[in-house]
Every structure is written in structure tokens, then in C-alpha cells.
C-alpha positions, -999 to 999 in steps of 0.1 A, spaced: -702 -219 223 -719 -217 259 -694 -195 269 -697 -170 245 -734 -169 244 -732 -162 281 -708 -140 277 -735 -119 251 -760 -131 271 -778 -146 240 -805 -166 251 -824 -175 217 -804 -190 185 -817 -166 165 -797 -142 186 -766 -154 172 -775 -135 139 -762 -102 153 -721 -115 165 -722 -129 128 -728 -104 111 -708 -84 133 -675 -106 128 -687 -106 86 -689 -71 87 -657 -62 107 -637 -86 82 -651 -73 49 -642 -36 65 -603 -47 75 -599 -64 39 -615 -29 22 -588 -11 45 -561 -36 38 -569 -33 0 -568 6 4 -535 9 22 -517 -16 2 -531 -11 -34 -508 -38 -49 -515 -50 -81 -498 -85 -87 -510 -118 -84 -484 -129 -54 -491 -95 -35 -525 -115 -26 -513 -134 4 -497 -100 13 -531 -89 16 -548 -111 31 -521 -116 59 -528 -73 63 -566 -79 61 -556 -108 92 -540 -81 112 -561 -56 106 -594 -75 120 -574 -85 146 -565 -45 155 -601 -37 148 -614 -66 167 -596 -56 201 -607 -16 194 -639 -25 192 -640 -49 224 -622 -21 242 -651 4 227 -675 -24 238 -662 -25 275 -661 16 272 -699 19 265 -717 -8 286 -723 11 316 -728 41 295 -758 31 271 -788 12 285 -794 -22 269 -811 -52 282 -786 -77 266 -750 -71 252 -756 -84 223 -778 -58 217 -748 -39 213 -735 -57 186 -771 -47 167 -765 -10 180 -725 -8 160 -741 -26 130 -768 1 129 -740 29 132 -720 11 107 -747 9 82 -758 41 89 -728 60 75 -723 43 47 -755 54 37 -758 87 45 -723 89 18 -747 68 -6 -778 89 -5 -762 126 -4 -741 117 -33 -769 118 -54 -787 148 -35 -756 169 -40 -755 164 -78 -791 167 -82 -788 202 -64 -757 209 -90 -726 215 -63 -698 204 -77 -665 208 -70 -662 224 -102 -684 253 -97 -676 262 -64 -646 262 -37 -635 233 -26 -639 240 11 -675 251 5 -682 219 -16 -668 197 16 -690 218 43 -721 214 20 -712 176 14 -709 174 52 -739 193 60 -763 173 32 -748 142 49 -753 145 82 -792 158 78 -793 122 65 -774 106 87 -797 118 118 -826 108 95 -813 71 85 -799 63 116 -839 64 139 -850 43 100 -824 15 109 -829 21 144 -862 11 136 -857 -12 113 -825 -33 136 -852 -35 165 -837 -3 182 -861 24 179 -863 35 214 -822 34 218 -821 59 189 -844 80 192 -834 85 225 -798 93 211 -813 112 184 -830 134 205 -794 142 227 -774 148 189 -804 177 184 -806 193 219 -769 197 213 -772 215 180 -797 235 193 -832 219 186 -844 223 222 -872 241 217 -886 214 190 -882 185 208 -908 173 241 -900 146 267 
């Protein structure tokens, strides 16, 4: 346990929270993936899935050390824990931003009914990503991050063209 906590550079207990929930989170994603690529419906195809959900983590684990090492010397933290609380805040991030322009696209009546179906996706893509940029400083906020996405916020809209909006 020393180890890893110097390894994360966790200091506090408390700290431990964030690799937790990071391990929690990456294994209820691999089982949702394993349960999506091998839809099986029978009772012994269960230890089939959970041997693929095993892999899976395992696959995801080691992309997302790699993305870890990738990223260090590239985004400012004090701690590299803190890093941990940055991918949660991605991860939660995007799920949302599907969960809250669901709704807003139905409210507004687009549907893939009444219009084309590449129109509906570019709307649906548009809608989410307006919330996506709005969510993601909220759980920034929220995750004890604020500063790291703002900061990032403010890069995503100088590159689609919000220069002029934005002062330093």
C-alpha cells in the first residue's frame, strides 16, 4: 500500500477515494462492454462474461496507464492522483452530456422520424457537445478541478473560434 500511495503521491487517506473509484468505475465500464459485445443469454454464458469483463479491465487498465504516462508532463497537476479525479470528471462528463441532450432533443421535437438521419446525428452531436463544454467546468467544479478545466475549457473554445469572447 506504501508503494502505491507513493507512487500517486497520495499523502492523506482520504486521497485514496479517487484510485477507487477509478478501479470501480473502469470495471463496471469493461463488464458494460463485455455485456455488449457478447450479448449471451444463458445461465452458463455468465462465467463467459465475466472471464471477458476480466480481460477487458485488464486491456483498459494498461490503456489508460499508457494514457496516464502520455499526459503527465503534458497537463499541470500538483499530484498524480489528481489525475485519476481529472479521467473520472471526463468520464462522467460524457455520460451526461448523452443523458441531458436526450431529453433537450425531444423537447425541441427532432426525431429521427421527421428529419434525415444525418441531420438528426449532427444536431444530436451539436446539442451534446454545447453540454458537454457546459458540464464538464460544473464537475470540474464540483471534482475540486475548477482551474484545470476552465483552463482546458478555454483552449476547446479558442479552437472553435471563441477568441474574441474569451480574456486572459
Amino acid at each position: 500500500m506504501q508503494n502505491f500511495k507513493k507512487r500517486w503521491e497520495i499523502q492523506k487517506n482520504w486521497q485514496l477515494l479517487f484510485p477507487f473509484l477509478g478501479i470501480v468505475l473502469l470495471l463496471y465500464s469493461s463488464y458494460k462492454l463485455a455485456s455488449i459485445f457478447f450479448n449471451r443469454a444463458s445461465q452458463s454464458d455468465f462465467i463467459f462474461l465475466i472471464l471477458s469483463t476480466l480481460i477487458l479491465y485488464y486491456l483498459l487498465l494498461k490503456l489508460t496507464l499508457w494514457i496516464f504516462k502520455k499526459l503527465e508532463n503534458k497537463w499541470i497537476v500538483k499530484h498524480r492522483w489528481e489525475m485519476i479525479r481529472i479521467f473520472i470528471v471526463f468520464a462522467i462528463t460524457g455520460s451526461s452530456s448523452v443523458f441531458v441532450g436526450r431529453p433537450i432533443i425531444k423537447l425541441l421535437g427532432i426525431t429521427k422520424d421527421n428529419l434525415n438521419v444525418f441531420v438528426y446525428w449532427f444536431l444530436y452531436i451539436i446539442i451534446g457537445l454545447i453540454f458537454y463544454q457546459i458540464l464538464l467546468v460544473i464537475f470540474g467544479w464540483l471534482f475540486g478541478q475548477y482551474q484545470f478545466f476552465w483552463n482546458f475549457e478555454k483552449k476547446m473554445l479558442r479552437r472553435f473560434g471563441f477568441k474574441r469572447f474569451l480574456k486572459d
